[in-house]
C-alpha positions, 0 to 999 in steps of 0.5 A: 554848158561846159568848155573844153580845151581849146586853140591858144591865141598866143603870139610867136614870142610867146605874149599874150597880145595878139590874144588879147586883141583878138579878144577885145575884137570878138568881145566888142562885136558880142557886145554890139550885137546883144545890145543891138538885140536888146535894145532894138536898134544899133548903139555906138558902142563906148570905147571899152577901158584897157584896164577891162581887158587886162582884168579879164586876162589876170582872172583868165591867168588865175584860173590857169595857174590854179588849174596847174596843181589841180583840176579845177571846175569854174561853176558859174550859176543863174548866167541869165541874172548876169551884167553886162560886164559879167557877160562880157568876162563869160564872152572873152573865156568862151573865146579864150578857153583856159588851159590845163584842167580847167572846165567852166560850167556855166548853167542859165535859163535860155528863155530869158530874152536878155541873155539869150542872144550871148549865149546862143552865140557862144553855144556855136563855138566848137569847143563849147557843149551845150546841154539841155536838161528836160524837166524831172520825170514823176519817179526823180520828183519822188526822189526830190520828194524823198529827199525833202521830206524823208518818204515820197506819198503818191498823192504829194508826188503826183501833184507836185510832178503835175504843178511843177511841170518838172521844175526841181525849184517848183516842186521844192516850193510845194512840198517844201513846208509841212502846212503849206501848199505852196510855201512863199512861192507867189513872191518869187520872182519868176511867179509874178508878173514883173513889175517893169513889165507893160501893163499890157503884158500884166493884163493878158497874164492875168486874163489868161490865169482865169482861162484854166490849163489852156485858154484859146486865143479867140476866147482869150481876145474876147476876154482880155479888154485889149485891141488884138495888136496889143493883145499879141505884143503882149502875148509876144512878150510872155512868151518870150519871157517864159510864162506862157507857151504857144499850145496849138490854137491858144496858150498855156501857162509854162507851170501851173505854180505860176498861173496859181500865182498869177491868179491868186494875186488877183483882188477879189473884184478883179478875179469876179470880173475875169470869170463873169467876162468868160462866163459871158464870152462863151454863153454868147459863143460856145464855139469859143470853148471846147466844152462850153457847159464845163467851162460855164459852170467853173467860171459862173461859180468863180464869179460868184453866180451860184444858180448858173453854176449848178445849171452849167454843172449839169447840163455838162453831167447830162452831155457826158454821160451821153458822150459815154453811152454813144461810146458803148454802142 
């Protein structure tokens, strides 16, 4: 998102006052409404300090000055990690644009519920251009891969491209170290369930993350152990917060890197139990699955019950090679 020039709020004997009121106006107004969006209900605001305000024109005033000898670019990154008084400084410089060669660039992750309210706001200004960047092609991951690793094999990029979803930070945590698949990556922050989180939320994830690249909701809700109405709160919530996407009549995980984590931060115990519990659902109703026989055989032997497993296995060998002897005729 970068800022361009924009209207000064200067009064006619060149002051800055009307500005600043102006300013603590559309500030406290921006404040009230993320915190109402936040919180789900409307606060009394506290009344904010003057000495806020008059910090938020001396850094505004520092960053003009510097802008008058050279042009200057405010980089401010991971926006969506920011307190309240940060997003209330960003809300008074989008308001107040600086003048003279001054572009701020401020880079946030918009599926984070905290913040997205603020900046969907501030992305309505018109002297504000915001711009989405869509995930990495496979042959700009092979340039990351490259850049990494000094030399981008096929194989490395092709798994990296298809984990990853396209993220640079995910492929960086793939390709990163020479021994491991994917290097520290199940205790980053956004590849587990966050420890706040309901339990609730914890549950649907970690039921979904033994589901495979999709799971349905039908099949989801006869797995999960929760009512529906806590099943879709939670799955509201997941959503919301970016690990999961609603995909046609089910969900997937937003990166297969955090579905990897999320199951594999299963105990032992725990991730049996899920598979026996799909493994069930779909020999009780095929019409749960897609490809009941497949999805048989991969949870039967995730559960540990060898003998269903290699039946399932074949059962779905016989019906693909069926399905590719009709299709020749």
């Amino acid at each position: 998102m970068d800022l361009r020039r924009g209207p000064r709020h200067a009064g006619a004997d060149g002051t800055r006052q009307p500005r600043v009121r102006r300013a603590r106006r559309r500030t406290g107004r921006a404040a009230r409404r993320t915190r109402a969006g936040l919180h789900g209900r409307t606060r009394r605001p506290r009344r904010r300090r003057g000495g806020q305000m008059r910090l938020f024109e001396h850094v505004l005033t520092l960053v003009e000055r510097l802008g008058e000898r050279d042009p200057v670019v405010l980089v401010i990154e991971d926006a969506h990690w920011a307190d309240g008084s940060t997003r209330a400084l960003l809300s008074f410089l989008f308001r107040n644009p600086p003048r003279g060669r001054v572009l701020p660039v401020v880079t946030f992750r918009p599926e984070e519920p905290e913040t997205r309210p603020l900046f969907a706001e501030l992305a309505r200004l018109p002297h504000v251009t915001r711009v989405d960047l869509p995930p990495l092609t496979r042959s700009e991951v092979a340039d990351q891969v490259r850049g990494i690793r000094g030399a981008a094999d096929p194989a490395l990029v092709r798994d990296a491209h298809a984990r990853a979803g396209g993220n640079p930070l995910f492929v960086e945590a793939l390709v990163g170290g020479p021994d491991e698949a994917v290097p520290g990556f199940a205790t980053r922050p956004a590849a587990r369930p966050r420890p706040r989180a309901a339990r609730g939320v914890r549950a649907a994830l970690r039921a979904a993350s033994a589901g495979g690249e999709h799971v349905g909701h039908a099949l989801l809700t006869a797995v999960a152990g929760l009512p529906e109405s806590g099943l879709s709160a939670a799955l509201r919530d997941a959503v919301d917060h970016g690990l999961l996407i609603a995909d046609g009549d089910g969900y997937a995980f937003r990166h297969a890197l955090i579905r990897d984590a999320v199951h594999e931060d299963l105990l032992p115990g725990e991730r049996a139990a899920l598979h026996r519990r799909y493994a069930e659902a779909v020999e009780r109703s095929p019409r749960l699955s897609d490809a009941p026989a497949s999805a048989l055989a991969v949870h039967w032997q995730g559960c540990g019950d060898h003998a269903q497993a290699l039946a399932a296995a074949w059962r779905a060998a016989g019906e693909r090679r069926a399905a590719a002897s009709s299709s020749r005729c």
